[in-house]
C-alpha positions in Angstrom: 73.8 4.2 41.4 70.6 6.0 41.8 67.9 5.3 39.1 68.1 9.2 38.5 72.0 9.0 38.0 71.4 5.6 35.6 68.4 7.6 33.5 70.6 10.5 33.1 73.7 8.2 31.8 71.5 6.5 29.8 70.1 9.7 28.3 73.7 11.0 27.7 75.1 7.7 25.9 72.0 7.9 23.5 72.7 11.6 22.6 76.6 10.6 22.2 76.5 7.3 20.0 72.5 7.9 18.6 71.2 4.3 20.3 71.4 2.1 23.4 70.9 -1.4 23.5 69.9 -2.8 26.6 71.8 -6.1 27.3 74.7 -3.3 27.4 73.0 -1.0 29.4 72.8 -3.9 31.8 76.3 -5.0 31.9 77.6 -1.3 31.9 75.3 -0.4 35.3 75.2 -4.2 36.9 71.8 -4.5 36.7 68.9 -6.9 35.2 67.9 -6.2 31.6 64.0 -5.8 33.2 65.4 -2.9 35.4 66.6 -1.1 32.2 63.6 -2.1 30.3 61.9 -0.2 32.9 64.3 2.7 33.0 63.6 2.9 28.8 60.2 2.5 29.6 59.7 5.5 31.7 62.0 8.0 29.7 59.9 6.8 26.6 56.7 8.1 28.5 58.2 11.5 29.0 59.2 11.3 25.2 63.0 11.5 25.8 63.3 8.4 23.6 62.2 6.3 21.6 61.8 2.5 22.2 63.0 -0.3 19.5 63.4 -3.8 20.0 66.2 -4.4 22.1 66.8 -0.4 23.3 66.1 3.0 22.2 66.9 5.4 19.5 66.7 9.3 20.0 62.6 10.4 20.4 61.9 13.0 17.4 61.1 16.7 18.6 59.0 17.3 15.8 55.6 16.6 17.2 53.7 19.5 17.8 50.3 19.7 15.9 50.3 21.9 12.8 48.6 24.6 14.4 51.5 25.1 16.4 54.5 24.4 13.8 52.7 26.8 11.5 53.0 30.0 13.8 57.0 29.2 14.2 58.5 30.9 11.4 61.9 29.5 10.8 64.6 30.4 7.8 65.9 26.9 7.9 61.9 25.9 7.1 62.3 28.3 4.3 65.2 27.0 3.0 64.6 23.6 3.2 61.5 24.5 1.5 62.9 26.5 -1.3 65.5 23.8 -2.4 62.4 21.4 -2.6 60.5 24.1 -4.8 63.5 24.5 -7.4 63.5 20.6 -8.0 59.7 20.8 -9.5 60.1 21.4 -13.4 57.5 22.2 -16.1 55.7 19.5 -17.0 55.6 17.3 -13.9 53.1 15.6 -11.6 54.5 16.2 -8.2 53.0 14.7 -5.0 53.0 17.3 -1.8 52.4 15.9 1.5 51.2 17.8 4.1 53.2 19.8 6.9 54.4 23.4 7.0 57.5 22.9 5.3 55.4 21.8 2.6 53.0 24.4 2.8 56.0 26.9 2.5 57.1 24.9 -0.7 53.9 25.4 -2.4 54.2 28.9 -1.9 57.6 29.0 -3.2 56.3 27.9 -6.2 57.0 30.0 -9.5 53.5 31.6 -10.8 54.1 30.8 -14.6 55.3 26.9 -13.2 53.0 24.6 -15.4 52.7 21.5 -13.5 50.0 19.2 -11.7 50.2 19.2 -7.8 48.6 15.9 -5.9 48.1 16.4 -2.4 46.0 15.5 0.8 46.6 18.6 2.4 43.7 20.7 1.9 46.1 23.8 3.3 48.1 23.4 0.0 45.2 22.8 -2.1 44.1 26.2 -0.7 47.8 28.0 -1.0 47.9 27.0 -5.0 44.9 28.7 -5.1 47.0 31.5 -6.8 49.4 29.9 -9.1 47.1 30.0 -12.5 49.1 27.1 -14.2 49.7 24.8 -11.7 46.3 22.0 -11.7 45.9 20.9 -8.2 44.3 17.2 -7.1 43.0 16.9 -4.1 42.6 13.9 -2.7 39.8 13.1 0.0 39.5 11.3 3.0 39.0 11.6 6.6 40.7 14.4 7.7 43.2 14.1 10.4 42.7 17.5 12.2 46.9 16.9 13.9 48.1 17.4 10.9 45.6 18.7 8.6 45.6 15.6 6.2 43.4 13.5 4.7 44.2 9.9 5.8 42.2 6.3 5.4 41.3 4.0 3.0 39.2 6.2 0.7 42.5 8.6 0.5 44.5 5.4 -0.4 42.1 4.3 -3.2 41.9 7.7 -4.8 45.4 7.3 -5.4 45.0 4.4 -7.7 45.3 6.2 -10.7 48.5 8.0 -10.2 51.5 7.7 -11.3 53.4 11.4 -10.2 57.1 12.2 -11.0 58.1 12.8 -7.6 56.5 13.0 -4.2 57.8 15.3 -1.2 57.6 13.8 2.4 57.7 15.0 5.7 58.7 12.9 8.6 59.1 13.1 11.9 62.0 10.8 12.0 64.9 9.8 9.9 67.2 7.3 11.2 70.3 5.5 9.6 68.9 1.9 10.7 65.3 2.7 12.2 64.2 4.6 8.7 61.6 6.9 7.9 59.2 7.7 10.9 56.1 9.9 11.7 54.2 9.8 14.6 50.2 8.5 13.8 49.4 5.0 12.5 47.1 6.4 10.0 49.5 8.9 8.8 52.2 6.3 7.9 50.8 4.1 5.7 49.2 6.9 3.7 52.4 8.3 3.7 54.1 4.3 2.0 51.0 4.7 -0.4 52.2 8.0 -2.2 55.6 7.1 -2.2 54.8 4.0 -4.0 52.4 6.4 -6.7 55.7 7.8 -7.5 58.7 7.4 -9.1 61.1 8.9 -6.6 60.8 10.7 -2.9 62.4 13.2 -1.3 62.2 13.9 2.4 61.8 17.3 3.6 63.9 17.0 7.0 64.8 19.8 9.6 68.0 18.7 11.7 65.7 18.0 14.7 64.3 15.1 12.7 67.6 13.4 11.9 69.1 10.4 13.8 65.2 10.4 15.4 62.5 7.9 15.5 59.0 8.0 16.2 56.6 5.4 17.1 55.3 4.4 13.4 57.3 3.2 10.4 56.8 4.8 7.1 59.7 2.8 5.6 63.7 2.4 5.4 65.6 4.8 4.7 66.0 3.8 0.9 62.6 5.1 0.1 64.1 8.8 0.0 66.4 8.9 -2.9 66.8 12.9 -1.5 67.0 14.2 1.7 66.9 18.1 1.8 68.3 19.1 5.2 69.7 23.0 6.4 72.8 24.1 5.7 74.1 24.2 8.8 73.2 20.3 9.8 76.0 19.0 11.4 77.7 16.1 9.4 77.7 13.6 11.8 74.0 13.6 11.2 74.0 13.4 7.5 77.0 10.9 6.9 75.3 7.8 7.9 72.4 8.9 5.5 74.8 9.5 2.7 76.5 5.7 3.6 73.0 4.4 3.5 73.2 5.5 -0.4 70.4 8.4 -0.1 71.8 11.7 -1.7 71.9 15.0 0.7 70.9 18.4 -0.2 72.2 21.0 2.0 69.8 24.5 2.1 
């Protein structure tokens, strides 16, 4: 078999069962464990997957820099969003991370909602600008232009002396057995440092971002005790979330 043809059926058996592992990659094609470790290898470097010890999981789509994602208006972003917006009640100290789902969240907002809003996105600080009775914290940082976040250790120790309701994530990955997943270093363990500032999180997650990994771990799965996800998600993405003991909203 051609390495082409053995790329391709790799690429297929990770769409069909979600992973490969390569010991049985190598018995299935007859070839050494390095060659596949190559073959993995060079897909990962044209992002058609993602590498994990011993094989590969499904590379996350959602990569683009905010800049981009923000000009793609979507109704499942919407959605997603607006499901989010409807769990924040008077009263609360809710954490928004940054993305344009979130973004969309924030505007979704109600205008009389009394509430306090901590965030490292300067874009939300900016779009609660307009909602009179929600207080908004901003936390500082070095900005981290990708995404439009404030990120480091300053951001980390300004969350010291918070202690928020609930915090909304966005990811770039959510996988079953590979967890929570987002695609800067920086960006992850801020992300594990407002989760732990609140009491429960809930992950924001388009159906391109389920049963995908990318390169940096915020967490396992078990840190969401919510996944919001579109209506139309297919269940054989959500199932193994819902086995996992995380709850599914459907938008």
């Amino acid at each position: 078999m051609l390495t082409r043809q053995r790329k391709s059926e790799i690429l297929a058996q990770l769409k069909r069962d979600g992973q490969v592992i390569a010991k049985a990659l190598s018995e299935t094609f007859g070839v050494s464990e390095d060659t596949i470790r190559r073959d993995l290898r060079e897909l990962a470097s044209e992002g058609l997957l993602q590498r994990v010890h011993g094989g590969a999981l499904p590379a996350s789509l959602a990569v683009a820099d905010f800049a981009h994602r923000q000009a793609i208006e979507s109704v499942t972003k919407r959605a997603v969003a607006g499901a989010a917006a409807k769990m924040v009640t008077h009263g609360q100290v809710v954490i928004l991370d940054g993305g344009t789902t979130a973004v969309e969240m924030a505007r979704q907002l109600p205008k009389e909602l009394v509430a306090t809003v901590v965030t490292h996105s300067p874009s939300i600080a900016v779009e609660l600008v307009g909602h009179p009775t929600i207080e908004v914290i901003l936390i500082g940082g070095k900005l981290f232009k990708h995404s439009i976040v404030t990120v480091g250790t300053a951001a980390i120790e300004a969350l010291s002396h918070i202690r928020a309701d609930v915090y909304f994530m966005g990811v770039t990955g959510v996988h079953a057995s590979a967890g929570l997943s987002t695609g800067d270093l920086e960006e992850a363990y801020m992300k594990r440092a407002l989760a732990a500032h609140a009491a429960e999180t809930v992950v924001l997650a388009s159906s391109d971002k389920l049963n995908a990994a990318s390169q940096y771990m915020i967490g396992d799965l078990t840190l969401a005790s919510t996944i919001i996800v579109e209506k139309s998600t297919d269940v054989s993405l959500t199932n193994p979330l819902a086995a996992a003991g995380v709850t599914i909203i459907s938008a």
